[in-house]
C-alpha angles and dihedrals in degrees: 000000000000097000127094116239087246095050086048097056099052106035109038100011102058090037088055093054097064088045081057089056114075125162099247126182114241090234133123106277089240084062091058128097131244088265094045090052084046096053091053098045085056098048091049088055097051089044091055085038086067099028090250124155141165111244131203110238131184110221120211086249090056097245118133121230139163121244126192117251117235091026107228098151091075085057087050099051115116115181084210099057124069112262109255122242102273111216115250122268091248081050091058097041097050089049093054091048092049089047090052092046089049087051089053089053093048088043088053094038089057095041097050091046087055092051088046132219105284095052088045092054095050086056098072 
C-alpha cells in the first residue's frame, strides 16, 4: 500500500511473474511428487494471495487460450528485455481448475467455521 504504482511494477509484478512461472510436467496431477504437488499447491496459493487466475478466452480465429487475469504481464513487458517462457495451454489450464477447486475449499471451510463445530458435526 506504500509503494508507488511505478515502484510496484518494477520491483514485485515482473518478479511474480516469474513465481507464476514453474516448469511443470505435462502429466496427470495423480502422476506428480510430494514436491511437485507441493509446488502447485504454492503457486495456487500465491495466485489466490494477489486475486490472479488463468481465463479462458476465444480468440477471432477461433482458437482457445488462457490469459492471465489480471493481466500484469502486459504491464511487465519490456521490448528490451527477452520474452519469458510463457507456461503451456494444458499448464494454464490445469492451474485455473486447481484455483477454482482451492476457492471451493476455502468457500466450504468458511462456511463450515461459521456454522462451528457442533452444528457441523449434527450434518453428517
Amino acid at each position: 500500500s506504500r509503494a508507488t504504482p511505478q515502484t510496484l511494477i518494477l520491483d514485485t509484478l515482473c518478479l511474480l511473474l516469474d513465481i507464476l512461472a514453474p516448469k511443470m510436467r505435462p502429466v496427470s496431477t495423480q502422476l506428480y511428487s510430494a514436491r511437485e504437488k507441493q509446488q502447485l499447491s504454492s503457486l495456487v496459493g500465491t495466485m489466490l494471495t494477489y486475486s490472479l487466475t488463468y481465463r479462458q478466452e476465444h480468440t477471432p480465429d477461433g482458437q482457445y487460450l488462457y490469459r492471465l487475469e489480471p493481466n500484469v504481464e502486459e504491464v511487465c513487458h519490456f521490448p528490451e528485455l527477452p520474452a519469458r517462457k510463457p507456461l503451456t495451454y494444458q499448464a494454464k489450464q490445469l492451474i485455473a481448475r486447481e484455483i477454482e477447486v482451492e476457492k471451493m475449499r476455502r468457500a466450504e471451510a468458511l462456511a463450515q467455521a461459521r456454522v462451528g463445530p457442533q452444528d457441523a458435526q449434527g450434518m453428517h
